[in-house]
C-alpha positions in Angstrom: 50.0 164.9 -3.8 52.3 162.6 -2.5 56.4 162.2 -3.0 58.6 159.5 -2.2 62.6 161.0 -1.9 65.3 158.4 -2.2 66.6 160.9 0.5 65.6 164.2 2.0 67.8 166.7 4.2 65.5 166.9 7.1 65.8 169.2 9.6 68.2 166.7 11.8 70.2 165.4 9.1 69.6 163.1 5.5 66.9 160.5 6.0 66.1 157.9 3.6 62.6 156.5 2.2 61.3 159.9 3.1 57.3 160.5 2.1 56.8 164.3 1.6 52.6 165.1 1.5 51.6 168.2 -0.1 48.1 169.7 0.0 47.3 173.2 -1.5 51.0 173.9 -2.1 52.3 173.2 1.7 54.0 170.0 3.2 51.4 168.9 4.9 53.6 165.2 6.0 57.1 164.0 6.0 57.5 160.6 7.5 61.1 159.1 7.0 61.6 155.0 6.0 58.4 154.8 4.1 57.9 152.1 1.6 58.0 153.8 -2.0 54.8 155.6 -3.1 53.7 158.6 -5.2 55.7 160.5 -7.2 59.4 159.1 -6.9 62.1 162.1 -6.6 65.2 160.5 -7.0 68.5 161.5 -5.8 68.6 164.3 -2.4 65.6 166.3 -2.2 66.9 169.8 -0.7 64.7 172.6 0.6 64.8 175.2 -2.0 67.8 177.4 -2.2 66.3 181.3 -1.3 68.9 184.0 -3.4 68.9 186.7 -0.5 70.6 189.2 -3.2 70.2 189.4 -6.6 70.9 192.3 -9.9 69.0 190.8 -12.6 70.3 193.1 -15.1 74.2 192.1 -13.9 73.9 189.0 -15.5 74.2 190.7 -19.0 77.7 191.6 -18.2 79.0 187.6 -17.7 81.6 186.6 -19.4 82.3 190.5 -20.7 84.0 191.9 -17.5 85.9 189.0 -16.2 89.0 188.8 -18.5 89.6 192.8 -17.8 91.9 194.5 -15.3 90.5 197.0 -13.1 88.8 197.9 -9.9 85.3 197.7 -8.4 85.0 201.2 -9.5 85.9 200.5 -13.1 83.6 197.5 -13.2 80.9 199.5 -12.0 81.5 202.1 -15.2 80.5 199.0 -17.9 77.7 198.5 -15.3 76.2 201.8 -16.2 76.8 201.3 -20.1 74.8 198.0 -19.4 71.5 199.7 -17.5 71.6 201.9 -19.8 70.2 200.6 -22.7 67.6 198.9 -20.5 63.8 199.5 -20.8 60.5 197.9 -19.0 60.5 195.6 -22.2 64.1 194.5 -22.8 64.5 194.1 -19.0 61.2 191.8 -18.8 62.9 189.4 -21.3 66.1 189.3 -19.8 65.1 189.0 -16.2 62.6 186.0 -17.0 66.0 184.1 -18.5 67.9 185.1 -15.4 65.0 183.3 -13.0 64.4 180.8 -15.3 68.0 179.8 -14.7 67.8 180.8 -11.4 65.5 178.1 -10.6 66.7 175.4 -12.9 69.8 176.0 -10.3 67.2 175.0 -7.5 66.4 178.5 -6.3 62.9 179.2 -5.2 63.1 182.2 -3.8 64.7 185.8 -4.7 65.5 189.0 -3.3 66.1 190.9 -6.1 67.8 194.9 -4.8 66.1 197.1 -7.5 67.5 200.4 -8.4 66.8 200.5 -12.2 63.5 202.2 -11.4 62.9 205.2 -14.5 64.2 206.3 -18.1 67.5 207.9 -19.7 68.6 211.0 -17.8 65.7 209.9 -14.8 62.8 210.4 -16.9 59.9 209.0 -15.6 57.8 206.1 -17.2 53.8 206.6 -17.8 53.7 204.1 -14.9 56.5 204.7 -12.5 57.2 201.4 -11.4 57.2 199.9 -14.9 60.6 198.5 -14.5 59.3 197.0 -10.9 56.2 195.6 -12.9 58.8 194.1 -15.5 60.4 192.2 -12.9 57.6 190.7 -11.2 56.2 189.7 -14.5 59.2 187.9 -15.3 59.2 186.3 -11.6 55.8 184.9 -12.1 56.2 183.6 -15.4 59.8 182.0 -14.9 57.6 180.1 -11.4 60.4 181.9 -8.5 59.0 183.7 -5.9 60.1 187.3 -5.9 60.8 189.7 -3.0 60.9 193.1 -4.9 63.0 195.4 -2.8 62.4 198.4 -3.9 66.2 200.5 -3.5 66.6 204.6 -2.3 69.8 205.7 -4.8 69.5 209.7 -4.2 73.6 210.9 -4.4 76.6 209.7 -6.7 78.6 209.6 -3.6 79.6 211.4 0.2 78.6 214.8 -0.3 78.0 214.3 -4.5 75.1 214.3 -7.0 73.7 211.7 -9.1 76.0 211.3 -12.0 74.9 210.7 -15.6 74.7 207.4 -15.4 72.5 207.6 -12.0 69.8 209.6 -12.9 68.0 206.4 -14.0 68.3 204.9 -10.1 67.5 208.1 -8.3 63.6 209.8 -7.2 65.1 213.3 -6.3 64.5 212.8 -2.5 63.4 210.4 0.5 59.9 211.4 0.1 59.5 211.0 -3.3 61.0 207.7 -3.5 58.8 206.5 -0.6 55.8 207.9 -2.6 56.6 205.8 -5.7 57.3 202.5 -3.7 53.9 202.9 -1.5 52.1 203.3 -4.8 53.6 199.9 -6.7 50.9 196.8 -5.1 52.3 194.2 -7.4 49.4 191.4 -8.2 50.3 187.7 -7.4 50.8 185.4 -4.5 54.6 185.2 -5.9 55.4 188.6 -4.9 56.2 190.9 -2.0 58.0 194.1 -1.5 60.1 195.1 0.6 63.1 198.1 0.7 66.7 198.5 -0.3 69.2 201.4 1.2 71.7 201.8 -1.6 74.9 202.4 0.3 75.7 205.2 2.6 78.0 206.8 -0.2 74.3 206.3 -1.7 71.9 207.7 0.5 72.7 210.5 2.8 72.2 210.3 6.7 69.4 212.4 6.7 67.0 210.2 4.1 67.7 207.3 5.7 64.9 207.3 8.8 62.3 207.7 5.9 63.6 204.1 4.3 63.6 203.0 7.7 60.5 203.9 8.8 58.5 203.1 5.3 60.1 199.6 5.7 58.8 199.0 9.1 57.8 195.3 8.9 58.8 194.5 5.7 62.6 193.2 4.4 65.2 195.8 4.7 68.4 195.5 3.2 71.5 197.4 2.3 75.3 196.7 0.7 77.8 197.5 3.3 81.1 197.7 3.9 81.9 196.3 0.8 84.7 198.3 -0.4 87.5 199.5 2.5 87.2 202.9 0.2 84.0 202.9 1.5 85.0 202.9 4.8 86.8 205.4 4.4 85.7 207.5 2.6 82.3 207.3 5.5 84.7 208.3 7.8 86.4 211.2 6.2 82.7 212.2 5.7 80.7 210.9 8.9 83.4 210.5 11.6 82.1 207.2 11.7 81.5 203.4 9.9 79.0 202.7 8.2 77.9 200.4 10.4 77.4 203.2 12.9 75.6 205.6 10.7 72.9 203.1 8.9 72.7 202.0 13.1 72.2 205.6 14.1 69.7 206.2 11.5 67.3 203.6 12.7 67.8 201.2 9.7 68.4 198.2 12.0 66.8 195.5 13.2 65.5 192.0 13.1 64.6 192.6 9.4 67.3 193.9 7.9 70.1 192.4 5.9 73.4 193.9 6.0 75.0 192.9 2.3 78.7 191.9 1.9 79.6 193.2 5.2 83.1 192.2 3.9 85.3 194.9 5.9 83.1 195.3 9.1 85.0 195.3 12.2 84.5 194.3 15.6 82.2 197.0 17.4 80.2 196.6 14.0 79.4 193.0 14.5 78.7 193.9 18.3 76.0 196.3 16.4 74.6 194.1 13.8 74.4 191.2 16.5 72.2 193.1 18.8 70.3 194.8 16.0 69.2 190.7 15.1 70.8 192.3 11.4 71.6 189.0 9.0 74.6 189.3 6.9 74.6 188.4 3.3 77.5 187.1 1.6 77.5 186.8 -2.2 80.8 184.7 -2.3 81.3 184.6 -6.2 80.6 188.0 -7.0 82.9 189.1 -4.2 85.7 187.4 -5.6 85.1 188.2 -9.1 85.1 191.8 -8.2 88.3 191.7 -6.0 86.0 193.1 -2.9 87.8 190.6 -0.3 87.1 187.7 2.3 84.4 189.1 4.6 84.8 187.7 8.2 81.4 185.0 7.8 82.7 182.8 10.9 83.0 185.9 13.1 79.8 187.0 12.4 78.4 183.2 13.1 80.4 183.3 16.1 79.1 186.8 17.3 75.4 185.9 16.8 74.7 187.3 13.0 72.5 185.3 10.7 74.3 184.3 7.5 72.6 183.7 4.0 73.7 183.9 0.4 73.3 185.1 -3.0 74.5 185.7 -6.6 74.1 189.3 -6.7 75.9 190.1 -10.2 75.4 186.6 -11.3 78.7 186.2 -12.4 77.1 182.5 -12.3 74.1 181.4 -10.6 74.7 178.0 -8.7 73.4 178.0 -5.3 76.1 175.3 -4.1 79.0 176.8 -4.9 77.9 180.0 -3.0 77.6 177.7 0.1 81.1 175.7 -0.5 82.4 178.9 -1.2 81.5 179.8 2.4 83.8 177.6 3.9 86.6 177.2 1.1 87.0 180.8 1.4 87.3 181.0 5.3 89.9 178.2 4.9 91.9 180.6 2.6 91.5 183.5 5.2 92.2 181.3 8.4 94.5 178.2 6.8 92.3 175.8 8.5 89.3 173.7 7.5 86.4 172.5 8.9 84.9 176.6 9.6 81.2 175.4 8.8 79.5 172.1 8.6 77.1 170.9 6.2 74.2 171.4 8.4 75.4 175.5 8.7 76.1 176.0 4.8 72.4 174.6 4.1 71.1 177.1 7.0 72.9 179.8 4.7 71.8 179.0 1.5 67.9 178.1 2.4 67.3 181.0 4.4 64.4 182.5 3.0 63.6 184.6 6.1 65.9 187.2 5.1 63.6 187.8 2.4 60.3 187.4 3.8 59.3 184.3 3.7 59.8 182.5 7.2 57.8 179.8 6.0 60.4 178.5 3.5 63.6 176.7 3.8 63.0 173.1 5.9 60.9 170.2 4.7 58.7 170.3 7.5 54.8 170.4 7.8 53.4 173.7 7.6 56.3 175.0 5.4 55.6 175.5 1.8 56.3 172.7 -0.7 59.6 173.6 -1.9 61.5 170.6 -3.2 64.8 170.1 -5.0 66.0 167.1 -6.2 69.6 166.5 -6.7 71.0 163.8 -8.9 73.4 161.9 -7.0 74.5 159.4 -9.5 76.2 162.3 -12.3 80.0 162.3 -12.8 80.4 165.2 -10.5 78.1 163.5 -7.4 78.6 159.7 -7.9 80.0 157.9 -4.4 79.3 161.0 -2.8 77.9 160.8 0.7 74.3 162.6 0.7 75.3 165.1 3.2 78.3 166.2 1.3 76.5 167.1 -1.6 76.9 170.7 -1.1 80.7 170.3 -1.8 80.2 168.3 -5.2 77.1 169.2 -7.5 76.5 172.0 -9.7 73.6 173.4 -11.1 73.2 170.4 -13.9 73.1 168.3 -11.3 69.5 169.3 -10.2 66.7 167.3 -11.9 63.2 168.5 -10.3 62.5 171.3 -8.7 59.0 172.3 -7.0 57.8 175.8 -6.1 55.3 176.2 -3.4 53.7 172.7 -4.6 54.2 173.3 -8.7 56.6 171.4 -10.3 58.5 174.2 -12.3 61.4 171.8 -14.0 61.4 168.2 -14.4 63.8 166.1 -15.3 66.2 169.0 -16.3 63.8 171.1 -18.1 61.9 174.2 -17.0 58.7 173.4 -17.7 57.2 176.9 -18.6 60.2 178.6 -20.2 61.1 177.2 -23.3 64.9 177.4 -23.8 66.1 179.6 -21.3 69.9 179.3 -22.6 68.4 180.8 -26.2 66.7 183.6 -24.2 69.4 185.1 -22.7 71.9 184.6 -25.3 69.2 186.3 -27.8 67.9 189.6 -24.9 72.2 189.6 -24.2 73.3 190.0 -27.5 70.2 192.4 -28.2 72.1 194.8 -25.6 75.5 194.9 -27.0 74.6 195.2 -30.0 
C-alpha cells in the first residue's frame, strides 16, 4: 500500500511530497518530494502518539470531580466509589469507548497501569484476570495496541492494610500476585504485558524484588513522587525517598518508567539517570489534581527519557499533553523556549516506554503508524507544519493508521460506531 502525505514529520524535521510504502503492516519506504501517488493523506502525517500511562476506568469520573474542592486524597475517595461498581462486563464497554477515543485523538499505542484486577471485598472472578481479559478485548476491538501492565497494590498505606475500598486491587502478597500475572497470556498481536509497582505507600519494601524480578525484560513502571506527602510520609517510614527505596529494591533499570516524578530531587534524578529510568509526565491530570509542576527540563538535562500520558483522562488529547510540557515549565521557570518541537514529539511518540521500540518515527522497518492532521481547521489554519503541536486538538485529526489498518478515516472510527454515545451510555450506567 502506498501513501502520499502533503507533509510528514520525518525523523530530521517536516518534509513535503512525502511517499510512505507499507507492506504487511510496516513502512517499508519513505522517500520525501515525490510526485502524488496512492492514497493521499492530507494535512501533517505524525507518527502515532504512544499514551505511556493510562486508568481507563478514570475517565468515568470527567466532568464529575473537577468543579469540587479538595485534595488528591479526597479525589481519590470518589475514585473508589467509581471502581466500585465496576465488573469484567461494564468495564469491557467502557474501556473500548475510552480507546476508541483514544485513538480518534491519534494514539496508537497504550500503557494502561491495571489495578482493578478482582470482585467486591477482593473476591476472586472464575477467571482471575477477567478484568485484564476485559481490557484487552476492548483494546483489540477499539484497533490501539495495548501494553497491559499488570499493577502489585498489597497495603492501604506505610505500615497499613488494604482498606475497603482496596480489597478489589490487592492479591494478598508478592507471590500471589506474581502467580496471577504469570498465568494471564492474553491472545492477539495487539497485546503485551508488562508490570506496575503501585507506589511505595503501595507496596512494601520487602515485595518489591518479586515485581522486579517477574518483570525482568518486560515494561516496568511505577507512580512516584507524586504527592510531597508521599515523600514524606516514605521518609518518616523508610529513612529514605522513594526514589531510594524502589532503587534499593532492584526495580530499576533501562525498562522502567518512573510516573509523575513530580517532587524528585536532585540525588533522585542522579538515580533514575544512571538506572536508564524514563520519566512519565501526565501534564493534565497533574494539574487537575493539584499534584504540582514536576521538574521535566531537569530530568532532560540530567539524562532521563521523557514521555507522556493521560492517566485519569481528565481529557485525552495527545497535543496538549506535549504543549503542556513546555507551557508548564514556562510557568515554573518564567521563561520560554524549554523544549523544541522536535523534543515534545520525542515525548509524546515514545512508544518504547511501553514496549514497542519499533513505533514512534516514520522510518522503514518501523510499523505503519500514521496520523494525519488537518492543517487547514480554524484552530491550525496559517500554522507552520512544525508548530502543529502548539495549535490542534483532537478534532483536528482526520486519519489515523494502526500498524498498517486504517482505524479512522476522515474523522470517524471505522470499527466503533459512535464512541461519544458509548461512553455517555456505560457512564451514566455507573452513576446511576
Amino acid at each position: 500500500m502506498t501513501y502520499w502525505c502533503e507533509y510528514a514529520w520525518l525523523p530530521g524535521g517536516v518534509a513535503a511530497g512525502v511517499r510512505v510504502d507499507v507492506t504487511g503492516g510496516r513502512i517499508s519506504g519513505v522517500t520525501p518530494d515525490s510526485p502524488r501517488t496512492g492514497t493521499v493523506l492530507r494535512g501533517l502525517v505524525l507518527p502515532g502518539f504512544a499514551n505511556a500511562h493510562s486508568h481507563a476506568f478514570h475517565r468515568a469520573l470527567r466532568g464529575r470531580t473537577q468543579q469540587a474542592r479538595g485534595t488528591f486524597w479526597t479525589w481519590r475517595e470518589r475514585m473508589y466509589e467509581l471502581a466500585a461498581r465496576l465488573d469484567p462486563d461494564s468495564y469491557y464497554r467502557l474501556a473500548r469507548g475510552v480507546y476508541a477515543e483514544m485513538v480518534l485523538a491519534g494514539y496508537t499505542g497504550v500503557g494502561e497501569f491495571h489495578y482493578l484486577h478482582h470482585g467486591p471485598g477482593g473476591t476472586r472472578y472464575a477467571d482471575p484476570n477477567a478484568m485484564g481479559a476485559a481490557l484487552v478485548a476492548a483494546a483489540g476491538d477499539a484497533g490501539i495496541r495495548l501494553t497491559l501492565l499488570d499493577t502489585c497494590y498489597l497495603a492501604g498505606g506505610f505500615g497499613r492494610d488494604l482498606g475497603e475500598h482496596q480489597l478489589r486491587f490487592g492479591d494478598g502478597d508478592a507471590e500471589s500476585w506474581a502467580e496471577r500475572a504469570a498465568a494471564f497470556r492474553p491472545a492477539g498481536e495487539h497485546v503485551l504485558t508488562g508490570a506496575a509497582v503501585h507506589s511505595v505507600r503501595a507496596v512494601p519494601a520487602w515485595a518489591l524484588p518479586v515485581v522486579a524480578e517477574w518483570a525482568a525484560g518486560r515494561p516496568l513502571h511505577v507512580h512516584l513522587s507524586e504527592q510531597r506527602a508521599e515523600n514524606e510520609d516514605c521518609l518518616r517510614f523508610y529513612g529514605r525517598s522513594p526514589t531510594s527505596v524502589l532503587a534499593d529494591a532492584g526495580v530499576f533499570g533501562p525498562r522502567t518508567v518512573a510516573v509523575h516524578a513530580t517532587h524528585v530531587g536532585l540525588s533522585d534524578m542522579s538515580t533514575l539517570r544512571y538506572a536508564g529510568v524514563r520519566a512519565c509526565f501526565c501534564p493534565t491530570t497533574e494539574r487537575d489534581l493539584g499534584d504540582g509542576i514536576g521538574p521535566a527540563r531537569r530530568l532532560h538535562d540530567n539524562g532521563v527519557g521523557l514521555c507522556l500520558g493521560s492517566d485519569s483522562h481528565a481529557v485525552v488529547d495527545p497535543f496538549e499533553e506535549a504543549r503542556a510540557l513546555e507551557l508548564h515549565e514556562r510557568l515554573a521557570s518564567e521563561s520560554r523556549g524549554r523544549f523544541t518541537s522536535a523534543e515534545l514529539l520525542a515525548a509524546a511518540t515514545d512508544h518504547g516506554s511501553i514496549g514497542r521500540d519499533d513505533a514512534g518515527r516514520l522510518v522503514p522497518g518501523a510499523r505503519a503508524d500514521l496520523v494525519a492532521v488537518d492543517l487547514g481547521s480554524v484552530r491550525t489554519a496559517g500554522t507552520d507544519p512544525a508548530a502543529v503541536l502548539f495549535a490542534a486538538v483532537p478534532a483536528d485529526v482526520r486519519d489515523v493508521l494502526v500498524d498498517g489498518r486504517q482505524v479512522v478515516r476522515d474523522g470517524v472510527h471505522r470499527f466503533v460506531e459512535r464512541p461519544a454515545a458509548v461512553l455517555a451510555d456505560e457512564i451514566g450506567r455507573l452513576w446511576s
